[in-house]
The first five atom37 places (N, CA, C, CB, O) and aatype in JSON, in Angstrom:
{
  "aatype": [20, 20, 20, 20, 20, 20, 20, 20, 20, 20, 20, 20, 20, 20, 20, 20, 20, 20, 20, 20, 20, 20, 20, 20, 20, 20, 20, 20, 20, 20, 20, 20, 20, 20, 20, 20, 20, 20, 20, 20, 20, 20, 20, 20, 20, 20, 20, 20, 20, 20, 20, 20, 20, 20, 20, 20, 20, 20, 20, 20, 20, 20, 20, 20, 20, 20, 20, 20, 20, 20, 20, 20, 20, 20, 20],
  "atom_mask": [
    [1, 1, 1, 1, 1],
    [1, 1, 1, 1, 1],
    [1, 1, 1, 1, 1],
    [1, 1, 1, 1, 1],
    [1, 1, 1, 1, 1],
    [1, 1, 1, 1, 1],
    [1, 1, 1, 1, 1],
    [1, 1, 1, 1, 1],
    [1, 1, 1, 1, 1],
    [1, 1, 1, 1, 1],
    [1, 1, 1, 1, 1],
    [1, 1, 1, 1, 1],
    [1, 1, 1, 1, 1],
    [1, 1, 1, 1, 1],
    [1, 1, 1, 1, 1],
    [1, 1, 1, 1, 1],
    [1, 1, 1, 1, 1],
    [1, 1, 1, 1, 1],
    [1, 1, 1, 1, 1],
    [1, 1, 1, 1, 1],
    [1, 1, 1, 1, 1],
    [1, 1, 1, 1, 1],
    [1, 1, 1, 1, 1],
    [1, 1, 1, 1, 1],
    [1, 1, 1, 1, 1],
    [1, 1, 1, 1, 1],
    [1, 1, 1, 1, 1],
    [1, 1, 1, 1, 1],
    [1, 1, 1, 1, 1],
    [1, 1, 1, 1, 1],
    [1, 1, 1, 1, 1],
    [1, 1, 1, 1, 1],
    [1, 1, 1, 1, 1],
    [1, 1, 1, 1, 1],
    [1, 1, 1, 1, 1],
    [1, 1, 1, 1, 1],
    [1, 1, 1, 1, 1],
    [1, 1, 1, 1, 1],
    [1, 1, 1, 1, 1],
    [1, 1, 1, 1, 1],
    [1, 1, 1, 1, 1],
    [1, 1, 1, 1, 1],
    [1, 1, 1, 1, 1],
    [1, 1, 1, 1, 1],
    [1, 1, 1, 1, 1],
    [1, 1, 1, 1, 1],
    [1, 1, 1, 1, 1],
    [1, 1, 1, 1, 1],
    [1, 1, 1, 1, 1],
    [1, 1, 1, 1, 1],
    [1, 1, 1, 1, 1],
    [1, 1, 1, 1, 1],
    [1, 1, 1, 1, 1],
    [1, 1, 1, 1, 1],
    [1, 1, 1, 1, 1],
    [1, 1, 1, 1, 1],
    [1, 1, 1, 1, 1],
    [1, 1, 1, 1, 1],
    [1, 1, 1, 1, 1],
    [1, 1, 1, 1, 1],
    [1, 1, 1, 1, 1],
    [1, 1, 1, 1, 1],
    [1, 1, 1, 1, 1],
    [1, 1, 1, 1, 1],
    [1, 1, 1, 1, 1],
    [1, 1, 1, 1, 1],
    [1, 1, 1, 1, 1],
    [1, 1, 1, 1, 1],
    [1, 1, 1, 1, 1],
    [1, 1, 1, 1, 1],
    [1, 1, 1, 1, 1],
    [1, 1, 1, 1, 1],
    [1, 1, 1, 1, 1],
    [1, 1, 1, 1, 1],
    [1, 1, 1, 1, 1]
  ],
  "atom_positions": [
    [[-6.48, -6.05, 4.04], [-5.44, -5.04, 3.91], [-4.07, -5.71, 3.9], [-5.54, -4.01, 5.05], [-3.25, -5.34, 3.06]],
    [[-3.71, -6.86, 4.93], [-2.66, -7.47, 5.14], [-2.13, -8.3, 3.45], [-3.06, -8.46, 6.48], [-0.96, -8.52, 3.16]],
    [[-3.09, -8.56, 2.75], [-3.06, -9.85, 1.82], [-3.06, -8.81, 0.55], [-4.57, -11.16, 1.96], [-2.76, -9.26, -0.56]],
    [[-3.37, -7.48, 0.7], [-2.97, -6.63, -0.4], [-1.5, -5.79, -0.54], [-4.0, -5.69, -0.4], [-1.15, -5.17, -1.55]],
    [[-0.78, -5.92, 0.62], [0.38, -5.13, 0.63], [1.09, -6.76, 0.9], [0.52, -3.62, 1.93], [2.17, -6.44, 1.38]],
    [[1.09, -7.9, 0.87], [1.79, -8.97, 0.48], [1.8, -9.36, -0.99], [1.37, -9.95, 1.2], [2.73, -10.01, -1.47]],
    [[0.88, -9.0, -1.6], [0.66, -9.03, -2.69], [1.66, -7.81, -3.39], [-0.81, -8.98, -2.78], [2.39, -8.05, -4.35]],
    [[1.6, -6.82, -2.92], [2.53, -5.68, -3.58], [3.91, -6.24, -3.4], [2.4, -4.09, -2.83], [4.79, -6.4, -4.25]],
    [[3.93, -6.51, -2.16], [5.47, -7.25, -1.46], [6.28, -8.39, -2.68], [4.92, -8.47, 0.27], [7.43, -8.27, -3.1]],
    [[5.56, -9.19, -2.96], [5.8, -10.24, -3.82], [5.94, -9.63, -5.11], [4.76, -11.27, -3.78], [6.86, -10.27, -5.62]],
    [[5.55, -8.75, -5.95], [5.46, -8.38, -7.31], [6.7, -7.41, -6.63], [3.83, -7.75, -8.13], [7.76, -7.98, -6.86]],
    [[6.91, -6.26, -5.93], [8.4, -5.9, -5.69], [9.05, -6.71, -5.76], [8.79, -5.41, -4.68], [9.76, -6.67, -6.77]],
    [[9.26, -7.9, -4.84], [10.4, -8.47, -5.36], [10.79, -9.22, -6.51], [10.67, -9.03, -4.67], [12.01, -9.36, -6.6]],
    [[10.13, -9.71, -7.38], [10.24, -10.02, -8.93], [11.09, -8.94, -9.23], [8.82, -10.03, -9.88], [12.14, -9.43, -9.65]],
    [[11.13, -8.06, -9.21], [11.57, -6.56, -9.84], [13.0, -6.39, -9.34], [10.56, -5.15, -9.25], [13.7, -5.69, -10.07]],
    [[13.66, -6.92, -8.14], [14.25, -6.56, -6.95], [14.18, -5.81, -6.24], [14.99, -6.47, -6.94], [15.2, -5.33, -5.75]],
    [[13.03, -5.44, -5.91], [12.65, -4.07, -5.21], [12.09, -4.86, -3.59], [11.12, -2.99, -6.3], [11.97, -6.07, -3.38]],
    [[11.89, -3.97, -2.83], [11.37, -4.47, -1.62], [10.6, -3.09, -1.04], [12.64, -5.14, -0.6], [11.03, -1.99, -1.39]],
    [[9.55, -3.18, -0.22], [8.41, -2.22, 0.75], [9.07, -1.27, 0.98], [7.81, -2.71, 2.16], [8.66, -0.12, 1.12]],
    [[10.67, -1.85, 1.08], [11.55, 0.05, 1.52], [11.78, 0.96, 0.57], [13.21, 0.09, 2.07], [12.11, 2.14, 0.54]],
    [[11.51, 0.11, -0.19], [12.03, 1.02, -1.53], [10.15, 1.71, -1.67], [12.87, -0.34, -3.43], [10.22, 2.78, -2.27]],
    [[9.28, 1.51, -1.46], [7.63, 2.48, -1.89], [8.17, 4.02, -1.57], [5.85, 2.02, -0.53], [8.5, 4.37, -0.44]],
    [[8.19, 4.79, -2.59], [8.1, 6.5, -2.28], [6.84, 6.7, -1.84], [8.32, 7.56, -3.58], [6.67, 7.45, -0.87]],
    [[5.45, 5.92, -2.63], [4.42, 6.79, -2.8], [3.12, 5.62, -3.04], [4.78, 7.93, -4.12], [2.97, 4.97, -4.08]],
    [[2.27, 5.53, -1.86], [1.21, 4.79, -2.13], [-0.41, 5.51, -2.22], [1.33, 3.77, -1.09], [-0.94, 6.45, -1.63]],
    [[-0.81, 4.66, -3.16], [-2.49, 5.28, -3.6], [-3.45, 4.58, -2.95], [-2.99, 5.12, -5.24], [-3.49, 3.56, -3.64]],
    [[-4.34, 4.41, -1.99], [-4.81, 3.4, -1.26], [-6.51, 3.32, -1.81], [-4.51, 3.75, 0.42], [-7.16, 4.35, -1.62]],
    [[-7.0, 2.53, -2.25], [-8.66, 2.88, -2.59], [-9.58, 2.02, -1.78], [-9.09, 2.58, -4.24], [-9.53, 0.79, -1.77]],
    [[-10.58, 2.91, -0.99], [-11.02, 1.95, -0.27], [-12.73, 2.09, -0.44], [-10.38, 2.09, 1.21], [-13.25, 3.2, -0.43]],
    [[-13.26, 1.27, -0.53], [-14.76, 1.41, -0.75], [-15.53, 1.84, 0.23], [-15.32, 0.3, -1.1], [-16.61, 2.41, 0.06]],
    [[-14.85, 1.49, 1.65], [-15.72, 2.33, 2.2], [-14.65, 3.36, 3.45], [-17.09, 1.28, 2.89], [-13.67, 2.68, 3.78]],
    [[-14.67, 4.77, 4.14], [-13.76, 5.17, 5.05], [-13.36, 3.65, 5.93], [-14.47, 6.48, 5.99], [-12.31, 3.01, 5.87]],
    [[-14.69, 3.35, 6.78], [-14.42, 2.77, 7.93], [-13.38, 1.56, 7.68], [-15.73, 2.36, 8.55], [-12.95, 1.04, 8.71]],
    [[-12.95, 1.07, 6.56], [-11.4, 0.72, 6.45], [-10.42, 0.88, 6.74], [-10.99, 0.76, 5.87], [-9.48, 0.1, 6.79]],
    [[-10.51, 2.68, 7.15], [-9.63, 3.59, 7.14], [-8.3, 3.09, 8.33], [-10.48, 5.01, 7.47], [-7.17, 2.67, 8.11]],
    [[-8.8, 3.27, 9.19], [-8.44, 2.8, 11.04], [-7.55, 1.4, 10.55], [-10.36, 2.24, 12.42], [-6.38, 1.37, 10.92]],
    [[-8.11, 0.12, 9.65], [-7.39, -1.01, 9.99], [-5.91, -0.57, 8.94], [-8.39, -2.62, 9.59], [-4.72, -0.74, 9.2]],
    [[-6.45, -0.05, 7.88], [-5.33, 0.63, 7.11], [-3.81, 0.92, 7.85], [-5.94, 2.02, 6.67], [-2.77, 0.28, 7.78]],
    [[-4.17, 2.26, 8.61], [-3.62, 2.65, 9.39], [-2.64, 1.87, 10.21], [-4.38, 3.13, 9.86], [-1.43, 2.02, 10.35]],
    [[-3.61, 0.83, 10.8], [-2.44, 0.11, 11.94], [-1.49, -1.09, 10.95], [-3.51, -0.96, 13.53], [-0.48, -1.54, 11.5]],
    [[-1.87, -1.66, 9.31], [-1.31, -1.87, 8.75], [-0.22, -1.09, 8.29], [-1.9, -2.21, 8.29], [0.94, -1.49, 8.33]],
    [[-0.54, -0.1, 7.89], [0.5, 0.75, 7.38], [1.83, 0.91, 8.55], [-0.26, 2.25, 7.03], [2.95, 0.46, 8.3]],
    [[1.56, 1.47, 9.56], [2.7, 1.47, 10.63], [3.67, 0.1, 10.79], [1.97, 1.72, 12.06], [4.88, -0.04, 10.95]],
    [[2.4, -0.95, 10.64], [3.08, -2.26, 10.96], [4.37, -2.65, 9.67], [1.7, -3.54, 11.02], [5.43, -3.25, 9.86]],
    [[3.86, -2.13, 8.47], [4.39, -2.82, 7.27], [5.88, -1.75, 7.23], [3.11, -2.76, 5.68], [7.04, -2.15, 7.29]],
    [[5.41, -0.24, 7.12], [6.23, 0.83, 6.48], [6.79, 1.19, 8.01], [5.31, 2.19, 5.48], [6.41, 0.87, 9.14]],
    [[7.87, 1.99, 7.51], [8.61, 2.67, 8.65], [8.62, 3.94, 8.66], [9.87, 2.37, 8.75], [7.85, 4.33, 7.78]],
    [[9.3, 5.17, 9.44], [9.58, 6.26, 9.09], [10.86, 6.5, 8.42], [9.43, 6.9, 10.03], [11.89, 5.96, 8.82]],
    [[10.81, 7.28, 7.42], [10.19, 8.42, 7.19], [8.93, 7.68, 6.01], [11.41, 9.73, 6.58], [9.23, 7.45, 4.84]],
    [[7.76, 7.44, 6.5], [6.76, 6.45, 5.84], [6.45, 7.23, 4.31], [5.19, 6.24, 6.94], [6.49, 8.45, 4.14]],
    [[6.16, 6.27, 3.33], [5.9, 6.85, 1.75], [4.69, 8.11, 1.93], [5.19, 5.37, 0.53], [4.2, 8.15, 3.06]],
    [[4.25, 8.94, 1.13], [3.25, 9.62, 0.91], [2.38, 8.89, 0.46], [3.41, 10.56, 0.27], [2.61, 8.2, -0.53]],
    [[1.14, 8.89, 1.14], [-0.09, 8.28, 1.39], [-0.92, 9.01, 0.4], [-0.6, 8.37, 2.9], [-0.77, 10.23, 0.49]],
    [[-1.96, 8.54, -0.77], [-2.8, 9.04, -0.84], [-4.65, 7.99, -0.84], [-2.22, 9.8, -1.93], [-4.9, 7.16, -1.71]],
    [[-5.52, 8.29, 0.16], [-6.68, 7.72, 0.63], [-7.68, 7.86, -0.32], [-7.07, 8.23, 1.85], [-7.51, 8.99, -0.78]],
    [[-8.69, 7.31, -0.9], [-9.35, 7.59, -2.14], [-10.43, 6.32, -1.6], [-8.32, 7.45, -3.79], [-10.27, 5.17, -1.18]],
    [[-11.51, 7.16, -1.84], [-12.84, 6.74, -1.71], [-13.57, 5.95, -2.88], [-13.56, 7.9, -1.42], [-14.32, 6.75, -3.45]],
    [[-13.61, 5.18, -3.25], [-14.13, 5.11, -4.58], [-14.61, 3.13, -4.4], [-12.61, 5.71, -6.02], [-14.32, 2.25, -3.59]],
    [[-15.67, 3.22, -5.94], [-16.15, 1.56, -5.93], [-14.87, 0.7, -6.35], [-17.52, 1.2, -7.17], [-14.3, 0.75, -7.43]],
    [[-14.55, -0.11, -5.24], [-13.32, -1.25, -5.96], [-13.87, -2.31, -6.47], [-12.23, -1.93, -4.97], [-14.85, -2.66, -5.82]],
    [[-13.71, -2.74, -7.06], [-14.28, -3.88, -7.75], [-13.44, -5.3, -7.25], [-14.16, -3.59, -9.44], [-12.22, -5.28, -7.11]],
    [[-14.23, -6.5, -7.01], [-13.73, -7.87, -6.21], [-13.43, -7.18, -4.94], [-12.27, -8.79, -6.88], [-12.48, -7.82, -4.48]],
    [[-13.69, -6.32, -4.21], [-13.45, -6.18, -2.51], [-13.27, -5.16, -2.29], [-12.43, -6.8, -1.78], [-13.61, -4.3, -3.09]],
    [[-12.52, -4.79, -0.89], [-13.12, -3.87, -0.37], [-11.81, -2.62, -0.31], [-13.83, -4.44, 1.04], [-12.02, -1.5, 0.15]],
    [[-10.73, -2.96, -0.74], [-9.58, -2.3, -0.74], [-8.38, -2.88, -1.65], [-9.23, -2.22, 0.61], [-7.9, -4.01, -1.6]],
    [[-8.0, -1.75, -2.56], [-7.01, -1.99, -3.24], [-5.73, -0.89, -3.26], [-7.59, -2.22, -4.43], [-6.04, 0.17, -2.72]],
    [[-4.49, -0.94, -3.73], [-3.54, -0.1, -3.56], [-2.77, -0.54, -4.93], [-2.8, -0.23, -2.1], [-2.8, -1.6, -5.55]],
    [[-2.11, 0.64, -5.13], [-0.88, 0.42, -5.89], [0.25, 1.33, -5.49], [-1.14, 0.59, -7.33], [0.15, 2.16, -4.59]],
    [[1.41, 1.13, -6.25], [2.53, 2.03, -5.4], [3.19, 2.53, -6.33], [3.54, 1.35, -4.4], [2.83, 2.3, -7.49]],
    [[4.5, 3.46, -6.04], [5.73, 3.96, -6.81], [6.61, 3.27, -5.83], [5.97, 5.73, -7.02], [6.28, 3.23, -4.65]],
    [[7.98, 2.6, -6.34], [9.14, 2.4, -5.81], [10.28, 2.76, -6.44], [9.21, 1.31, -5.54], [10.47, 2.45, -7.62]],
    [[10.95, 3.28, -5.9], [12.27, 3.67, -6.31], [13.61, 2.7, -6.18], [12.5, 4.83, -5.56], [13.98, 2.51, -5.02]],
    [[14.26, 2.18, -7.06], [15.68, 1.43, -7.38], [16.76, 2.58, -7.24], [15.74, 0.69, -9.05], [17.05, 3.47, -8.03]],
    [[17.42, 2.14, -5.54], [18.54, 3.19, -5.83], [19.44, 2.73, -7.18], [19.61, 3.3, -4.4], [19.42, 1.74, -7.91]],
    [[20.28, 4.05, -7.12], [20.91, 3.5, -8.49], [22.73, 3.42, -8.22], [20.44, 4.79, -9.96], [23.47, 3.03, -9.12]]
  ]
}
């Protein structure tokens, strides 16, 4: 989980964007019981008022959890 939202981290910043800037993350995880380490990632990484989460069950392909995001560039 840690090595997939560093991974997002790094492609934001190419962009100039950074984790504060995520409105909106899609999280896919192959199996729930991911769910819990998710979680204590997510608090650790994001802050409040934290992006809208959406959790999705589904086969990931190469492992066991993947994400993608929306970020917003103030303007």
């Amino acid at each position: 989980v840690v090595l997939v939202f560093a991974n997002i981290s790094n492609i934001l910043k190419q962009t100039g964007l950074n984790l504060k800037d995520v409105v909106k993350v899609t999280v896919y995880l192959s199996d729930y019981r991911y769910f819990e380490e998710l979680n204590e990632v997510y608090r650790e990484i994001f802050s409040e008022p934290f992006p809208a989460r959406t959790p999705v069950k589904t086969d990931v392909p190469f492992g066991l959890i993947m994400a993608d995001v929306v970020a917003l560039k103030d303007n």
